[in-house]
C-alpha positions as CSV (number, residue, x, y, z in Angstrom):
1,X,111.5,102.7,88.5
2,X,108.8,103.5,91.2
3,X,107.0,101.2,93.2
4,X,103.7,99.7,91.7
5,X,100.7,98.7,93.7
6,X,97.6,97.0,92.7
7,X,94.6,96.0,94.6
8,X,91.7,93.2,93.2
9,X,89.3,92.4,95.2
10,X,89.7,88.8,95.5
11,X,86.4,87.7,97.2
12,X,83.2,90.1,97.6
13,X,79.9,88.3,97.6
14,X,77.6,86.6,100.2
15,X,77.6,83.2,100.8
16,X,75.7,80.6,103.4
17,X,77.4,79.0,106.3
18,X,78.2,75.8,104.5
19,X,79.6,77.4,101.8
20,X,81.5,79.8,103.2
21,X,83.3,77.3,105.0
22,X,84.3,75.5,102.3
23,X,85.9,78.6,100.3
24,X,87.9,80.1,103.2
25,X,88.8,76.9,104.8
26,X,90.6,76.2,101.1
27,X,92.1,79.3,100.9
28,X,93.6,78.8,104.4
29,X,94.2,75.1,103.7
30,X,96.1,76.2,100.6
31,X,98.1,78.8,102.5
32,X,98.9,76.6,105.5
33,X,100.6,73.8,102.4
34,X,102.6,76.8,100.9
35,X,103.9,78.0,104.3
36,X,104.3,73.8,105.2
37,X,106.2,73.6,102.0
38,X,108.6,77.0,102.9
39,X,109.5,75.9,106.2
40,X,110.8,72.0,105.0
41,X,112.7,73.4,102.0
42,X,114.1,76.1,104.6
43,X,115.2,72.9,106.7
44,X,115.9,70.6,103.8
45,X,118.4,73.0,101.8
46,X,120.0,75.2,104.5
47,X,119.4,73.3,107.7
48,X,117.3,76.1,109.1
49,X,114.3,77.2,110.8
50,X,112.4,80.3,111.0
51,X,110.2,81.9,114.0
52,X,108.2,83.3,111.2
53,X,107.2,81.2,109.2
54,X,106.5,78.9,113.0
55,X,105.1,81.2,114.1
56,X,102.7,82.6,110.8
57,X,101.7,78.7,110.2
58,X,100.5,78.6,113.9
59,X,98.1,81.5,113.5
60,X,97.0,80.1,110.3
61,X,95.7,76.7,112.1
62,X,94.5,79.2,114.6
63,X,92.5,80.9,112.2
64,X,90.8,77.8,110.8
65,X,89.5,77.0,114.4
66,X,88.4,80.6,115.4
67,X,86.6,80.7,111.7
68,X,84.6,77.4,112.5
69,X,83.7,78.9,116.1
70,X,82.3,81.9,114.5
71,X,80.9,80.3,111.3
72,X,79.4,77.7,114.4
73,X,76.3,75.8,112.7
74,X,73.8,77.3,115.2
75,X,73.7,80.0,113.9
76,X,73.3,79.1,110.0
77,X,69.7,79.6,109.9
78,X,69.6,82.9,111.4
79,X,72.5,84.9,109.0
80,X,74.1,85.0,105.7
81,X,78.1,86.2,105.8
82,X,78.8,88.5,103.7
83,X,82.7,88.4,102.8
84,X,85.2,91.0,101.4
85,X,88.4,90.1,101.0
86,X,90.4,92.8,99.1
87,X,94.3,92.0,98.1
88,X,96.7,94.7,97.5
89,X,100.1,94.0,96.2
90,X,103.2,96.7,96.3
91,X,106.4,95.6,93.7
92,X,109.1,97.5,95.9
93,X,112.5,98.4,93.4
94,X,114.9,97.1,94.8
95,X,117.9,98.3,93.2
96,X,116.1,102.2,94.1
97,X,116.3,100.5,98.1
98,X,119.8,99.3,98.1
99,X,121.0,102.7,96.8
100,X,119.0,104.7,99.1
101,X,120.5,102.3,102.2
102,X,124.3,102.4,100.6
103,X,123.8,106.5,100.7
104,X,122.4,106.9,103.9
105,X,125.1,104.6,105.3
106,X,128.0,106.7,103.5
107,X,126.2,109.6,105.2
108,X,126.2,108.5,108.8
């Protein structure tokens, strides 16, 4: 089987300051739990950590910040913020990978 990829567009509207706020802070919010979750079952079933995931929850809180600095309430009067917010999604085979990788390794 091929790859499959599919895009939606998840967000694509405009919005006031107040509001926007509130709909990307709880989509980061929600992210920053899931990645929080990931990292203590990492920890709580195999005793490990990951730079990654560190490292990918550390932007995340860095993005709330940089978001309210930009999104900054003296500026609400003055603008409307227009958000697009595509999401593509790639299903990779990989029984088609792991074959390709044994073969290339047989060939080397």
């Amino acid at each position: 089987m091929e790859n499959k990829t599919l895009s939606i567009q998840l967000i694509e509207n405009r919005y006031d300051r107040e509001d926007s706020l509130l709909l990307l802070n709880k989509i980061l919010d929600d992210k920053i739990e899931i990645v929080e979750e990931q990292i203590q079952t990492l920890h709580r079933k195999y005793g490990l950590t990951s730079n990654y995931l560190d490292n990918r929850l550390t932007y995340l809180k860095h993005s709330k910040l940089e978001l309210a600095d930009f999104l900054s309430e003296e500026l609400a009067d003055e603008y409307e913020v227009v958000i697009d917010c595509p999401v593509h999604i790639e299903l990779r085979n990989l029984v088609t990978r792991k074959a390709v990788r044994q073969e290339e390794n047989i060939m080397q």
